[in-house]
N, C-alpha and C positions, 0 to 999 in steps of 0.2 A: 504494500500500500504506500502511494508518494501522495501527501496530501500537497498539495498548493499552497505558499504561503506570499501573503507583502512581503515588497523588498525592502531589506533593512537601508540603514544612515549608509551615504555614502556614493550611493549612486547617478550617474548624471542626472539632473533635476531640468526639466523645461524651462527655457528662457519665458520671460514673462512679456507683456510688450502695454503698451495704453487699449490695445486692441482685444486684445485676450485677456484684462485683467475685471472683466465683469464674472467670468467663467473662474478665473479663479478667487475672484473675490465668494462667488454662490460655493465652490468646493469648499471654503474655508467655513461658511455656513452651514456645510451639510447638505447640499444642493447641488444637481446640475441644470445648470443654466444654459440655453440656446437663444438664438434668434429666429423669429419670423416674421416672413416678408409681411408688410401692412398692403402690398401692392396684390399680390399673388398668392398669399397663403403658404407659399412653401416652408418647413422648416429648414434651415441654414445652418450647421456646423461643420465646418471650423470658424473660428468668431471672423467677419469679412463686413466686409465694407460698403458690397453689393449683393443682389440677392443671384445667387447660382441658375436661378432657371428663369427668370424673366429682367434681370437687370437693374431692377427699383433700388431706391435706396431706402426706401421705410421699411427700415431693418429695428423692430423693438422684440430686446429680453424678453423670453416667456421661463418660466420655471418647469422643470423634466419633472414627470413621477418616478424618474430614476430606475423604470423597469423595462426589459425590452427581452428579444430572444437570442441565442448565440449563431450570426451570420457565421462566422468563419476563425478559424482560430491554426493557431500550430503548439508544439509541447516544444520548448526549449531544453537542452540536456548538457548542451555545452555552450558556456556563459559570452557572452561578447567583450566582457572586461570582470577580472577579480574582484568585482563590488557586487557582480549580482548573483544571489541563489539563485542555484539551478534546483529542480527544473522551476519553469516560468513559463506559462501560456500565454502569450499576447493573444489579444481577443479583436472583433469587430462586432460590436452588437447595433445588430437594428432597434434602436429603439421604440414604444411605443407610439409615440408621437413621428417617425417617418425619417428621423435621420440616423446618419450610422455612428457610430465613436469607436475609435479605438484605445484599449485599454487592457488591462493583465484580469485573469480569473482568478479566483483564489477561495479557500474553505472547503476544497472535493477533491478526491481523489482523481489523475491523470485518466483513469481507466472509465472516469464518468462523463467525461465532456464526449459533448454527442450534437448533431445537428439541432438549430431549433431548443434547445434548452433554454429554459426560461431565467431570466439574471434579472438580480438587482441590485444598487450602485450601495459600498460600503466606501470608506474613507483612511485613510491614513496618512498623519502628517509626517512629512519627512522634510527636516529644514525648515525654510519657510517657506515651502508649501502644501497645502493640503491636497495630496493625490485619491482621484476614484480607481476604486476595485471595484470587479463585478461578484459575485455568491451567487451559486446556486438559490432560487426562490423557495 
């Protein structure tokens, strides 16, 4: 049994920018936060300036349920740098709300990740900042 765990202190951490810091201002709250177009409806992540399928710019914060399903994933088993546990599943989950994120699984066994599995967003600070995990629902 290899359960999945967060990565400890140490690891390269995301640049932050004026643009992405609404997203990680809501992680730090315990939230994930996206945008959608005011123009088209679409959901928008990665935080952006325009809207991805029709071009608007009334791009306003909406708040995630932080639950979605597991689009696509891989098990990592040898590390990319001596800071991270292995193993490590990078994830892509479709979200409820329509868009995708990329992010790590953690709290289940390697032998459980499975198409379609149902995820929901937990947190861990590392630094300063507050990173989402996905869990099993």
């Amino acid at each position: 049994m290899t359960i999945l765990v967060a990565q400890e202190e140490g690891i390269p951490l995301p640049e932050t920018s004026p643009l992405t810091a609404p997203f990680w201002d809501g992680c730090a709250r315990g939230e994930i936060v996206f945008q959608r177009c005011g123009d088209c409806g679409a959901a928008v992540f990665i935080p952006s300036l325009v809207c991805r399928q029709c071009t608007g710019r009334d791009l306003v914060w909406e708040r995630s349920l932080g639950r979605g399903v597991l689009y696509s994933w891989s098990v990592v088993w040898r590390p990319q740098a001596p800071a991270y546990t292995v193993p490590y599943a990078p994830i892509v989950v479709e979200m409820d709300e329509g868009f995708h994120m990329l992010s790590n699984l953690v709290g289940c066994d390697t032998d459980d990740i499975a198409p379609l599995l149902r995820v929901r967003v937990v947190f861990r600070q590392l630094g300063a900042l507050t990173l989402p995990y996905f869990t099993p629902e």
